[in-house]
C-alpha atoms as one frame of an Amber mdcrd trajectory, in Angstrom:
protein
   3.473  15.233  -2.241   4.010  17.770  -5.117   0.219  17.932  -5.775  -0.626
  18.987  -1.708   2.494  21.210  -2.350   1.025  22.471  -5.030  -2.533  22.867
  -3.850  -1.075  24.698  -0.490   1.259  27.106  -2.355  -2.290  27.666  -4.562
  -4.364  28.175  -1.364  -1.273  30.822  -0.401  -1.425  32.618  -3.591  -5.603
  32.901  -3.646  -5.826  34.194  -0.115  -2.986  36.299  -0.367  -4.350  38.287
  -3.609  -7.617  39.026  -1.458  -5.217  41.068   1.186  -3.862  43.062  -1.552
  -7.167  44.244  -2.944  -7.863  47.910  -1.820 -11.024  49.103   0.297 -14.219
  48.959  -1.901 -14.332  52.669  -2.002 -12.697  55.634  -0.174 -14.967  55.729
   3.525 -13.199  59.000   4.546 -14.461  60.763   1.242 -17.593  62.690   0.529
 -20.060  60.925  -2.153 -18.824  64.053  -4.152 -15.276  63.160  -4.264 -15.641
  59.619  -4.885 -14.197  57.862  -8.062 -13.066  54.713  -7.745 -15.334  51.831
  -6.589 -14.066  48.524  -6.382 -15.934  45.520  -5.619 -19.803  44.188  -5.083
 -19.558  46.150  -2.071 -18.190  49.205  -3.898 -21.057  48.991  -6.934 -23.290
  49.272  -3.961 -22.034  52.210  -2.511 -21.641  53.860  -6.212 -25.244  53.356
  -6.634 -26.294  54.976  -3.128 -23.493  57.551  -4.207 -25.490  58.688  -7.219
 -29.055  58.509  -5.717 -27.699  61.006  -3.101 -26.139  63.215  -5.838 -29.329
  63.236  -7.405 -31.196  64.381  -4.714 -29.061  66.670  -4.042 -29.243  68.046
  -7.320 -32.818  68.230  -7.407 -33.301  69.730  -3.835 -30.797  72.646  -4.984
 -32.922  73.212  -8.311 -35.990  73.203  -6.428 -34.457  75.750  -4.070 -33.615
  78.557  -6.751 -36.786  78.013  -8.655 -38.733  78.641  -5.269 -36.146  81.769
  -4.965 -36.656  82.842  -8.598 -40.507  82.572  -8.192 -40.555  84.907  -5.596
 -38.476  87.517  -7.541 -41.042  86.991 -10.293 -44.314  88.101  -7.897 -42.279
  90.684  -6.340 -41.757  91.859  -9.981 -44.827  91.074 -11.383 -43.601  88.919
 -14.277 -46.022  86.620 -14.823 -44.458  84.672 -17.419 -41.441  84.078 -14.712
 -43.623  82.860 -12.272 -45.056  80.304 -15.135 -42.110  79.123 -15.725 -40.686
  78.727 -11.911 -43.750  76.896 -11.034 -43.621  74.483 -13.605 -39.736  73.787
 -11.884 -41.114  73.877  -8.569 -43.700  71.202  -9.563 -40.973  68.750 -11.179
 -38.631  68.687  -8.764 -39.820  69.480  -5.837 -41.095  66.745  -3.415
């Protein structure tokens, strides 16, 4: 008797620490605002998280060297435009 009490209250305690865990990361938050991961489902996330922020990053630097570049021809600084293709080229897809 005090071992199937014992294995219920057990049961109790295991299923009841599940409920208390939080949400595997914040779904109302941008990819940008999110800290906290929690969670196979939540390492999951932080890895799409920082593949997006990376792309991100890479589209934006691939913007302003394509802005840049054209500030270079319409100045005729060759060296500029060198150096704005060579950015262009790497990350730029």
């Amino acid at each position: 008797m005090k071992f199937a009490c014992g294995i219920g209250l057990l049961a109790l305690l295991l299923t009841g620490c599940k409920v208390n865990q939080g949400a595997p990361f914040d779904r109302d938050a941008t990819p940008e605002e999110r800290s906290e991961y929690q969670g196979v489902e939540g390492v999951v996330k932080s890895q799409q998280d920082k593949v997006y922020l990376m792309d991100k990053e890479l589209t934006e630097k691939c913007k302003n060297a394509k802005v840049d570049h054209a500030v270079a021809i319409t100045n005729n600084d060759i060296k500029a435009q060198d150096e704005q293709l060579k950015i262009i080229q790497s990350t730029c897809r």
